[in-house]
C-alpha positions as CSV (number, residue, x, y, z in Angstrom):
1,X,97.2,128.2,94.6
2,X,98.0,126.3,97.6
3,X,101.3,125.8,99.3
4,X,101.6,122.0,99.7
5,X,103.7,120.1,97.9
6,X,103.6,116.4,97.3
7,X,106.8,115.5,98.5
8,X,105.6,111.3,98.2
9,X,103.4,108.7,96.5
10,X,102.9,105.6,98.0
11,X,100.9,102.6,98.2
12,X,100.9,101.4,101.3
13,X,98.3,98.8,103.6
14,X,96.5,99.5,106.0
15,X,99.0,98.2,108.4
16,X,101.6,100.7,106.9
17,X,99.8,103.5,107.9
18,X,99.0,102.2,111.3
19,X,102.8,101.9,111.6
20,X,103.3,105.5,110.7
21,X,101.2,106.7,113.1
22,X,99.4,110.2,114.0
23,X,101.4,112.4,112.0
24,X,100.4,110.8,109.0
25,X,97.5,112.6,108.1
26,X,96.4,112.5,104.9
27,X,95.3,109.1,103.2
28,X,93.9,108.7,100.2
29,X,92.0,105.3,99.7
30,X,91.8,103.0,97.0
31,X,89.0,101.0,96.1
32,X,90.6,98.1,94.5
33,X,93.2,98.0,92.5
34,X,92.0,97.9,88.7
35,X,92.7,101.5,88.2
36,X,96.3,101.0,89.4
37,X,96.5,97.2,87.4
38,X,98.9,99.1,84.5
39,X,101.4,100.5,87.2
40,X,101.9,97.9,89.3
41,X,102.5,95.6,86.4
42,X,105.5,98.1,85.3
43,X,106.8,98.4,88.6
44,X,106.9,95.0,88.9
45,X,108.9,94.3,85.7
46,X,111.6,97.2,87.3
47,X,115.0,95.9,88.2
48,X,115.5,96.4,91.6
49,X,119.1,98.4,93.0
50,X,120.6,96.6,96.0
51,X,120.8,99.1,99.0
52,X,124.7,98.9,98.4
53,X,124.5,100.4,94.9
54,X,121.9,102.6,95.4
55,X,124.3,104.0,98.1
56,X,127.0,104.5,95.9
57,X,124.6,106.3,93.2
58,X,123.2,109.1,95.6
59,X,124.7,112.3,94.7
60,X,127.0,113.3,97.0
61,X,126.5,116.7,99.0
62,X,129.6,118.7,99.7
């Protein structure tokens, strides 16, 4: 068993990994986006959290 963990899941362009630069090594691409055509449509249909609220909903660390 290895000893990575998947600490993220993202789906990013091409120009968002540019932006992240060397130290982002490992990319896994996707040919088209049928396979992914049920998640993005529920994602979509997610309320999003204004940065304000989503502040006051982090648990605080003491």
């Amino acid at each position: 068993m290895t000893s990575d963990r998947i600490v993220a899941v993202g789906l990013l362009t091409q120009r968002d990994v540019s932006l992240l630069g060397q130290g982002f090594s490992r990319v896994f691409p996707v040919t088209g986006d049928v396979d992914f055509a049920d998640l993005l449509r529920q994602l979509d249909g997610v309320a999003a959290i204004p940065a304000h609220c989503a502040a006051d909903a982090s648990p605080k660390h003491q």
